[in-house]
C-alpha positions in Angstrom: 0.9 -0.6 1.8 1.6 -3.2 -0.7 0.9 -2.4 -4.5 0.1 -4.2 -7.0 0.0 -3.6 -11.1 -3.3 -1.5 -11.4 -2.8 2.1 -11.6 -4.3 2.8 -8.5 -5.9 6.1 -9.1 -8.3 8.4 -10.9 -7.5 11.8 -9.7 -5.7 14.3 -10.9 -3.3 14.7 -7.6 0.0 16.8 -8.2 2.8 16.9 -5.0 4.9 19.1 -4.3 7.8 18.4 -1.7 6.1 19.2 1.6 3.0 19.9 0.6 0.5 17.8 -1.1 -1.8 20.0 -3.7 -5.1 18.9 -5.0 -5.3 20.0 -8.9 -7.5 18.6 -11.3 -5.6 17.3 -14.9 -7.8 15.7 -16.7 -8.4 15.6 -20.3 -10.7 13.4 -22.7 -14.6 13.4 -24.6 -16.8 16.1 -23.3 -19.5 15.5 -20.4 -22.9 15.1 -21.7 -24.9 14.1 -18.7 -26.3 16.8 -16.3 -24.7 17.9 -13.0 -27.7 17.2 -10.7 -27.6 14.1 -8.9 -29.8 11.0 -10.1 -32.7 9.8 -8.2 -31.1 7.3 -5.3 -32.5 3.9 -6.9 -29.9 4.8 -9.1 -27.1 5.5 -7.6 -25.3 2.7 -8.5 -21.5 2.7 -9.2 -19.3 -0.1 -11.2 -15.5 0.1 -11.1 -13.7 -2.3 -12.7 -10.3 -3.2 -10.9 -7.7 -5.9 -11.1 -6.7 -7.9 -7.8 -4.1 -9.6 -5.9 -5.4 -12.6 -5.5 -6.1 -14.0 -9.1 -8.9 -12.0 -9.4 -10.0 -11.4 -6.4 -9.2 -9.4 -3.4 -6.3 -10.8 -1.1 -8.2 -10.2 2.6 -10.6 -8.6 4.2 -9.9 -8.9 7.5 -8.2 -5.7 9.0 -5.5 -7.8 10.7 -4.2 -9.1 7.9 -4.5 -6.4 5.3 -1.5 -5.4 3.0 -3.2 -4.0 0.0 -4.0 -0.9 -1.9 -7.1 -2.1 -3.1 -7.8 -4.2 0.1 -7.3 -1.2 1.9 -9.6 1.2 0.2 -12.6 -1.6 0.7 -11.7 -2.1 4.3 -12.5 2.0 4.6 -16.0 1.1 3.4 -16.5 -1.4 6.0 -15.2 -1.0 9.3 -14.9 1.9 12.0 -11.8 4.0 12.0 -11.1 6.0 15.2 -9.1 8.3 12.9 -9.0 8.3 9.6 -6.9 10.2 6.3 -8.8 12.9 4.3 -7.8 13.8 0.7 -5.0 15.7 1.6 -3.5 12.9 3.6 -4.7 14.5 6.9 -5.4 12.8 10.5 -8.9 14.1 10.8 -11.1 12.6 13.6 -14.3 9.9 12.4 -16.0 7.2 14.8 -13.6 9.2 17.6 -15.2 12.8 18.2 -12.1 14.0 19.3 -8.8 12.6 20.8 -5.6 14.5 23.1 -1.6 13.6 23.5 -0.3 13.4 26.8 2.4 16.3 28.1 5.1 13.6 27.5 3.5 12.4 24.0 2.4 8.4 25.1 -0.5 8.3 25.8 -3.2 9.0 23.2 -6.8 9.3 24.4 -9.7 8.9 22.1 -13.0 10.3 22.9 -15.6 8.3 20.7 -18.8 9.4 19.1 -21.9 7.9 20.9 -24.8 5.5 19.7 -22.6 3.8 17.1 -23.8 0.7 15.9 -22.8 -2.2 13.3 -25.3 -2.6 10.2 -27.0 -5.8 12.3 -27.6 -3.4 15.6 -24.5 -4.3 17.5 -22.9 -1.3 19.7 -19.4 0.1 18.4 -17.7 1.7 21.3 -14.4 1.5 23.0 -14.8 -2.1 24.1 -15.3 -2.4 20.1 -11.9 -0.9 19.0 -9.9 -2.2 21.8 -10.8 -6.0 21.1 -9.7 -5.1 17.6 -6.4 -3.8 18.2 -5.1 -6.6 20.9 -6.6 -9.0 18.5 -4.6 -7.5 15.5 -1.3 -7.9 17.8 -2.2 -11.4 19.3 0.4 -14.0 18.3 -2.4 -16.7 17.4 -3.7 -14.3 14.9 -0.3 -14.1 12.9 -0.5 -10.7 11.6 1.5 -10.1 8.8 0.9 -6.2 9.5 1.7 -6.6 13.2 4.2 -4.5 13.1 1.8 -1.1 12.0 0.8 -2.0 16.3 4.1 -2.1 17.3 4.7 1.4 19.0 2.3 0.5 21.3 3.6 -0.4 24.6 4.4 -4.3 25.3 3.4 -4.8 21.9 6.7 -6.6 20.3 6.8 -8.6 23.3 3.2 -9.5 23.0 2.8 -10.5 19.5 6.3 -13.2 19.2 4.7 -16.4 17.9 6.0 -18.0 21.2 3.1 -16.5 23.1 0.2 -18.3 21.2 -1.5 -20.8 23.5 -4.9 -20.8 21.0 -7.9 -20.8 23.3 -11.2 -21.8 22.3 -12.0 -18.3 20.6 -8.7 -19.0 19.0 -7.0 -16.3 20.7 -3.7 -16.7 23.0 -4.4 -17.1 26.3 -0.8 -16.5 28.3 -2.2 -12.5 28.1 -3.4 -9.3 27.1 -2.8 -5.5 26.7 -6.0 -4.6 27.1 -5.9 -3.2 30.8 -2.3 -2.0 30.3 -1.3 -0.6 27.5 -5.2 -0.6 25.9 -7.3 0.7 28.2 -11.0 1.5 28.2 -11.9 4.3 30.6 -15.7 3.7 30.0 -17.3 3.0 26.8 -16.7 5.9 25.0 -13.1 6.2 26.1 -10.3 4.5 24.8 -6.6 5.4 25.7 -3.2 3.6 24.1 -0.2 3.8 25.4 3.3 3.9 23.4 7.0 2.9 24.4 8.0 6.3 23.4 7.0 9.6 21.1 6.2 9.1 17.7 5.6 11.9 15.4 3.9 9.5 12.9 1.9 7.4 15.6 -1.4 9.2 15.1 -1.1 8.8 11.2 -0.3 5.0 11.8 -3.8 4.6 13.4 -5.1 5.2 10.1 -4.4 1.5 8.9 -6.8 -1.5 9.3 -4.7 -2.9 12.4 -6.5 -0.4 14.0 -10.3 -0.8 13.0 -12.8 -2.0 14.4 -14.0 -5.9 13.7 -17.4 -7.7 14.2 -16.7 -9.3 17.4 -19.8 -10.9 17.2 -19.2 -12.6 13.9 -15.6 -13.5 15.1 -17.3 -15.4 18.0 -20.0 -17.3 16.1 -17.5 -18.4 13.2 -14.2 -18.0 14.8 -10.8 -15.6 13.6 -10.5 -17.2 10.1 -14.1 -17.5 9.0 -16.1 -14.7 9.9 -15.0 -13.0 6.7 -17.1 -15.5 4.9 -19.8 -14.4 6.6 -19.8 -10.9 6.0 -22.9 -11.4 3.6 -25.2 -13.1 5.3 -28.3 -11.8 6.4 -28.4 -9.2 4.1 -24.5 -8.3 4.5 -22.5 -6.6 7.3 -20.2 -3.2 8.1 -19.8 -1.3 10.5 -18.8 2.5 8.1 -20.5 3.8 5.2 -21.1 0.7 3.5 -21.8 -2.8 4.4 -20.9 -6.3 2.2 -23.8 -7.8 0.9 -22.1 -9.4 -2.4 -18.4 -11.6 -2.4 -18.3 -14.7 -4.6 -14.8 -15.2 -5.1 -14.9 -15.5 -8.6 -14.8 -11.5 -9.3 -17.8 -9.8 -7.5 -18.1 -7.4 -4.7 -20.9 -5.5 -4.3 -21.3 -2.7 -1.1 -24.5 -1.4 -0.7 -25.0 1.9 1.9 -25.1 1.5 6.0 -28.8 2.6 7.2 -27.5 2.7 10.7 -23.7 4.7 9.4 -24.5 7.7 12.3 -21.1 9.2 12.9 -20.9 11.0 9.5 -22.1 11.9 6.4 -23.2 9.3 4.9 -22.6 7.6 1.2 -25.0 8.9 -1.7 -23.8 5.7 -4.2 -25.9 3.2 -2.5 -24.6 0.4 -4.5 -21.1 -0.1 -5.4 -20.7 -3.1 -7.2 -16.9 -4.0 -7.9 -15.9 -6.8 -10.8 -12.4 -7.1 -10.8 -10.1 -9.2 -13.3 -7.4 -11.5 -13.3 -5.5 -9.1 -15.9 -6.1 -5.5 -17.2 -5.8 -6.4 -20.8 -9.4 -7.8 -19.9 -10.3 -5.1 -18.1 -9.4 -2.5 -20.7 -11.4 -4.6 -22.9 -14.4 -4.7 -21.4 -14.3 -1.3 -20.3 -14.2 -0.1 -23.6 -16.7 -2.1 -24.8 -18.8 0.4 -22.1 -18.7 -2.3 -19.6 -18.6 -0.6 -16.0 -17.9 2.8 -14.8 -14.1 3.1 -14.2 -11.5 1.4 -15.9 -7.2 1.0 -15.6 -5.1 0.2 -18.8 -2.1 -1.3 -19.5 0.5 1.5 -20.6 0.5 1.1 -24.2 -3.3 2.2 -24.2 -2.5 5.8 -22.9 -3.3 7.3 -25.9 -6.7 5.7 -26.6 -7.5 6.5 -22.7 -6.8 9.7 -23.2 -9.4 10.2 -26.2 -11.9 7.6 -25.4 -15.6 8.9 -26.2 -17.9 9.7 -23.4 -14.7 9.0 -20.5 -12.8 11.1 -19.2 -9.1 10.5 -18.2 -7.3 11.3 -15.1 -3.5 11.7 -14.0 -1.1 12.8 -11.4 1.5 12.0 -9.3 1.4 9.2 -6.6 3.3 8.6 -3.2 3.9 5.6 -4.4 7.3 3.5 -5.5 7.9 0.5 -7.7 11.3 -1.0 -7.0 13.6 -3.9 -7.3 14.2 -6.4 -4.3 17.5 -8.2 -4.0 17.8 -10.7 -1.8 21.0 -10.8 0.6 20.4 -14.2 1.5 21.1 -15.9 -1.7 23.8 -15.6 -4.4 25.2 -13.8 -6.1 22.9 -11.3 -4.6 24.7 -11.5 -0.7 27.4 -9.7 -2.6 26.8 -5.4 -2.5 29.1 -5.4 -5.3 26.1 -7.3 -7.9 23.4 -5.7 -6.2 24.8 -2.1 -7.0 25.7 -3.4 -10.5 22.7 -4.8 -11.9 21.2 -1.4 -10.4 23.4 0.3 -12.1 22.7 -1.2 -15.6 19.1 -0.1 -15.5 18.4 2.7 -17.9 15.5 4.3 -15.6 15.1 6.9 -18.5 14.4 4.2 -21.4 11.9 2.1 -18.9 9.7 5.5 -17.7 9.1 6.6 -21.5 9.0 3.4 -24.1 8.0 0.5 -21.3 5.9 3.0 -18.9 5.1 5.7 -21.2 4.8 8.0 -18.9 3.0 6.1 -16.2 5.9 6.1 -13.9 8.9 8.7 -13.4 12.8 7.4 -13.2 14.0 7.7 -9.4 15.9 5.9 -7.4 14.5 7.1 -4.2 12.5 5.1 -1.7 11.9 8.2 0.3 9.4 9.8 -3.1 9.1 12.9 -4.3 6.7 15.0 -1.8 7.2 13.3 1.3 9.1 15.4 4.3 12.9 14.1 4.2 12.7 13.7 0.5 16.4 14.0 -0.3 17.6 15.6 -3.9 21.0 14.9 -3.6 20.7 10.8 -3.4 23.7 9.4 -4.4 23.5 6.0 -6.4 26.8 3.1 -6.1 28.8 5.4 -8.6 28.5 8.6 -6.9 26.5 10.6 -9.1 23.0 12.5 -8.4 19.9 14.2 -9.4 18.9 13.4 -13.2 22.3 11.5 -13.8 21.5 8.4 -11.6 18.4 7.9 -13.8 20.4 7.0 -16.6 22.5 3.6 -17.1 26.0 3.9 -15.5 27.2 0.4 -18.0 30.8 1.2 -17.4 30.7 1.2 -13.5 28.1 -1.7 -13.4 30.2 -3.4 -15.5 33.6 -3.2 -13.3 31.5 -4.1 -9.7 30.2 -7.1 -11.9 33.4 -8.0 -13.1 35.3 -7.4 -10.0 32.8 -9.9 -8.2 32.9 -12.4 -11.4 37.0 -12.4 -11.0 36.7 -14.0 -7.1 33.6 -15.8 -7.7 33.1 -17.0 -11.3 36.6 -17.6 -12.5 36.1 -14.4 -14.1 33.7 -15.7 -16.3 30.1 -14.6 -16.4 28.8 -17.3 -17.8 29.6 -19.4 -14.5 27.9 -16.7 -12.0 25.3 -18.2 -9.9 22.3 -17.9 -12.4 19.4 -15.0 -11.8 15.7 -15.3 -12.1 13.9 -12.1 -12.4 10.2 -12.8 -10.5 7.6 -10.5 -12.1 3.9 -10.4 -11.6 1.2 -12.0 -13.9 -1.8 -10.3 -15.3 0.5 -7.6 -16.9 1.5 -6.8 -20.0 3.1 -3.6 -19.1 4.9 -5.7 -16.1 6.3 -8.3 -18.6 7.6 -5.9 -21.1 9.1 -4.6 -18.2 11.1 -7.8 -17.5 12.0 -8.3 -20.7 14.0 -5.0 -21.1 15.5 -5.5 -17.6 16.7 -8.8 -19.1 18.1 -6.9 -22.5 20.1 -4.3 -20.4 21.4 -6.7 -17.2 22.6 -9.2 -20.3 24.1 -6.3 -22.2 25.9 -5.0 -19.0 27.2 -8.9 -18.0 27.1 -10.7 -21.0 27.1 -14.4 -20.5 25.5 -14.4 -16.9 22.3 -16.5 -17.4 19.6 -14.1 -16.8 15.7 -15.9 -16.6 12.1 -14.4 -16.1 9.7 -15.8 -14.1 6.0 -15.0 -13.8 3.5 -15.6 -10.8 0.8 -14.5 -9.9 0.9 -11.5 -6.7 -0.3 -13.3 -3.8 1.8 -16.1 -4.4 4.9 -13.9 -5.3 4.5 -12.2 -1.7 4.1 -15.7 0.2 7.5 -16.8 -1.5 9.6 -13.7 -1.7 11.9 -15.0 1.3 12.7 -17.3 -1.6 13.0 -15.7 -4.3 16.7 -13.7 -5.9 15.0 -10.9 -7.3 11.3 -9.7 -8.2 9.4 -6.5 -8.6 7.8 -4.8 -5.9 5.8 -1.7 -5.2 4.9 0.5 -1.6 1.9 3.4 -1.9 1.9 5.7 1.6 0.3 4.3 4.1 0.6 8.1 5.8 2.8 10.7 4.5 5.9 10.4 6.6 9.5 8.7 5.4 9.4 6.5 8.2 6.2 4.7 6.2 9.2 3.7 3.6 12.2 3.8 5.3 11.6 2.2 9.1 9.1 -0.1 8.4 10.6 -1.6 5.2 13.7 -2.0 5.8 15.1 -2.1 9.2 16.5 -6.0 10.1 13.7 -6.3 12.7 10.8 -4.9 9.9 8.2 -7.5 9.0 8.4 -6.4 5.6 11.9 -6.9 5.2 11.6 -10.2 3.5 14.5 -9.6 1.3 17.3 -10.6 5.0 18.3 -6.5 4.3 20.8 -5.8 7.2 22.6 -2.0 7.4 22.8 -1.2 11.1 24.2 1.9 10.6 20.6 2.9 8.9 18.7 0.9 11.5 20.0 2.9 14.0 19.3 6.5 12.2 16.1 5.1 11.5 16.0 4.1 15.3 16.4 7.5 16.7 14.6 9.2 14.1 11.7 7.4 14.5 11.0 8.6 18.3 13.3 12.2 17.7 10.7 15.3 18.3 12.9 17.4 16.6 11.4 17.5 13.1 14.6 18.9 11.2 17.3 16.4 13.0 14.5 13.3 12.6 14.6 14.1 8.2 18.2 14.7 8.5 18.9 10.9 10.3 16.2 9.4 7.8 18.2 10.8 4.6 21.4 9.6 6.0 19.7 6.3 6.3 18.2 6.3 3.0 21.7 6.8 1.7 23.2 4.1 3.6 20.9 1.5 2.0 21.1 2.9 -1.2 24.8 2.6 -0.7 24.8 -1.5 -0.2 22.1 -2.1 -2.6 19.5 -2.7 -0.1 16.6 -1.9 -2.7 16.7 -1.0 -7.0 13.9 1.8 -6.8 12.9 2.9 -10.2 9.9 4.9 -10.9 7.5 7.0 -8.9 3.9 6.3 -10.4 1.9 8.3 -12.0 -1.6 6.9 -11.5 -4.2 6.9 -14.8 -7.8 5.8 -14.9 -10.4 6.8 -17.6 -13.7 7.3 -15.5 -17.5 7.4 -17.4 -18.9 10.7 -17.5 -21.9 10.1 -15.9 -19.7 9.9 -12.3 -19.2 12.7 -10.9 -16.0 12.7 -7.9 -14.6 9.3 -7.5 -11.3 11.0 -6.7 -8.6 9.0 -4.9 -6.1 10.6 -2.1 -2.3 10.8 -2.2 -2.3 7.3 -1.3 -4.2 6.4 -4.2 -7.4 5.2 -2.8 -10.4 6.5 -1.9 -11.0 8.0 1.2 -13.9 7.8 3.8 -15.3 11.5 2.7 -15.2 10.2 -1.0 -18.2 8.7 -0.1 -20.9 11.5 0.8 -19.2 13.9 -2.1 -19.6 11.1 -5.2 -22.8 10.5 -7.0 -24.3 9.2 -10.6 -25.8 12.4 -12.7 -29.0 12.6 -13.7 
């Protein structure tokens, strides 16, 4: 999933390689309040967050959901059939149980009965498969289509050329419900897939796959049901329902009376503010506005100490990087793209622009997912801690060599960069700045600009854009989250026109390979093919950081980095 500039977390989550382990690092003032829980009129919990839209969230709807933080809301709200614990595990939820087929393609899902949205409405098979066609029909314009794409007929079924918008708003020229979707009888739903997938199960975990208020969708039609989600005292269909959006910084969640498939939430009332920028944030938070709070990197140190808080760290499956853009100059050239990678002292950024909040890598594949591969090699040849440092000489001579056909050898007549960063960040902005110092260092004379905007609008416009910043948090823990779907030519996310078909077709077989050792192997030679043409700059691993009131008790995020379903009947305000 899409990240954004927040630190995304507030547990202390350390990973191992191949095994995710849940240890506790936290540090800060002493707890004061009492462990029992407080009486339930007060259970009322107010996070403080940042989001992608200017302050607000970017979508609700689970068809078109591409954020962290939209993610972790959409948890609250709508039926999973299957759903992530903390450790990152495919447990079962609104499906009591589910089976593979002998030849691994068809998955059947055996739901929990009785199940019912917060207004009375029956969630059953009917529910979820309504959802998932509607996610993949070409009217709808998914932009996380693709998460629905191993199901069977699904590329074919979702090409914008298919959308003749009916009345409901939905394509007409056809369906996979009935062929590939197929509801048995109401508590039985099966979905067929073109071939195995060892990650296929885990990929039901994302919002493509929840359930939606069909009957809100067919009073207000597919755009503007979401604006309805508070009306009559506020809707869901999971732990929580929406009774509070205004656009202008408030959520507010308050717990589903008729949630039956579970346990369910003991915060009745979670009631989000979020910011346009986290220097605000930090501000108020510190001023004891709110409950939990993020900070922009050069506040570590005051987190870490701040009176009644306490603060919270570990290691994320999560990657900031670098995308160059193959479609414009002088970024079609491998040569530049491997150069001003190479410039980048990874070290310098992780301890005096990050400090500490990131780790140098220039892996896509992260520390502690399967296929993780220590012996990357970056454009120079070099591995392990050396790539992390700033190869000048060898960016220099790629830069050079491209300059001498291109430029007239001269920098100063290279095709001129702009560096795209995301607003609301002070820690973001600092971080363009250096990138600017060290590319300008490493080719001096090549006119090197920054540009600001704000996220939403940065990830409308990056088919346009030379180079910005980017970030990916697991959706599930397997490479093919961060390999396949971001940068094979056919991936919706590749927005940057990357094109190695040698690593497309690794990627290919390993996707579908049911040999677990051959499938890592294929997806670390693919990782090293892109690395080799520059497909990406990967440069720090996060390390998430939040400073949470001590009156909370839990709030702890997953690998992921937000908060999952069972986060919700553990959490609770002390007495």
């Amino acid at each position: 999933m899409r990240l954004g500039s927040r630190k995304l977390s507030i547990a202390g989550l350390v990973v191992t390689v191949g095994a995710f382990a849940m240890l506790l690092s936290a540090c800060g003032g002493a707890t004061t309040a009492g462990t029992q829980q407080a009486s339930k009129d007060k259970q009322i919990f107010k996070p403080l967050d940042s989001g992608a839209n200017a302050g607000d969230i970017d979508n609700i709807d689970p068809a078109q959901i591409q954020f962290g933080w939209d993610y972790e809301k959409a948890v609250m709200l709508y039926p999973e059939l299957v759903t992530l614990d903390d450790n990152l595990k495919v447990v079962d939820s609104a499906a009591s149980s589910h089976e593979v087929s002998a030849d691994g393609l068809t998955y059947t899902f055996h739901l929990h009965s009785g199940m019912q949205w917060s207004d009375g409405t029956p969630i059953d098979a009917n529910s979820f498969a309504y959802s998932i066609n509607r996610a993949l029909d070409p009217c709808i314009a998914s932009g996380v289509a693709y998460y629905l794409y191993n199901i069977k007929g699904a590329t074919a079924y979702n090409d914008a050329k298919n959308c003749t918008a009916g009345a409901d708003g939905l394509t007409t020229t056809g369906t996979l419900i009935g062929k590939s979707i197929v509801v048995s009888d109401p508590q039985t739903l099966k979905l067929t897939i073109e071939a195995p997938a060892a990650y296929f199960l885990a990929a039901v975990t994302y919002p493509t796959y929840f359930a939606v208020p069909k009957q809100l969708i067919d009073k207000y039609g597919q755009t503007k049901w979401v604006d309805h989600l508070v009306d009559n005292g506020g809707l869901g269909g999971s732990v929580y329902k929406l009774t509070r959006w205004d656009h202008a910084g408030h959520l507010e969640f308050t717990a589903n009376d008729k949630f039956s498939w579970g346990k369910p939430a003991i915060i009745q009332h979670v009631n989000y503010t979020l910011y346009k920028d986290v220097n605000t944030l930090w501000a108020d938070y510190k001023s004891g506005v709110g409950d939990l709070g993020y900070f922009p990197a050069a506040e570590i140190n005051t987190a870490k100490t701040l009176k009644g808080s306490t603060y919270h760290t570990g290691t994320e499956l999560a990657i900031d990087y670098l995308r160059v853009n193959w479609a414009l100059k002088p970024f079609d050239d491998a040569r530049v793209r491997n150069a001003f990678s190479l410039a980048i002292d990874r070290n310098l950024i992780a301890t005096n622009v990050y400090k500490g909040l990131r780790f140098p890598t220039i892996h896509m594949n992260v520390k502690g997912l399967p296929a993780y591969n220590p012996d990357l090699k970056n454009a120079a040849g070099d591995t392990g801690d050396k790539t992390n440092s700033a190869n000048v000489a060898k960016a220099t001579e790629l830069a050079k060599a491209y300059a001498t056909e291109n430029c007239s050898g001269d920098f100063s007549k290279c095709t001129p960069v702009v560096y795209t960063y995301s607003n609301g960040s002070s820690t973001q902005l600092l971080f363009a700045q250096v990138l600017q110092q060290q590319w300008q260092t490493a080719f001096p004379g090549w006119p090197i600009t920054l540009q600001g905007l704000d996220r939403s609008v940065e990830l409308k416009t990056f088919s346009k854009l030379q180079l910005g910043w980017d970030g990916w948090g697991a959706d599930y823990p397997d490479p093919q989250d961060f390999l396949s779907l971001l940068w094979t030519k056919a991936a919706q996310y590749n927005q940057s026109s990357v094109n190695v078909p040698a690593a497309d077709a690794l990627c290919d077989k390993a996707d579908v390979n049911p040999n677990q050792t051959e499938r890592y192997q294929q997806y670390q030679q693919a990782e090293q093919a892109w690395v080799d043409q520059g497909a990406f700059i990967a440069y720090g691993q996060r390390v998430y950081n939040a400073v949470v009131r001590n009156s909370i008790s839990g709030m702890d995020v997953n690998a992921s980095g937000y908060y999952s379903l069972f986060n919700w009947s553990t959490s609770y305000v002390k007495a």
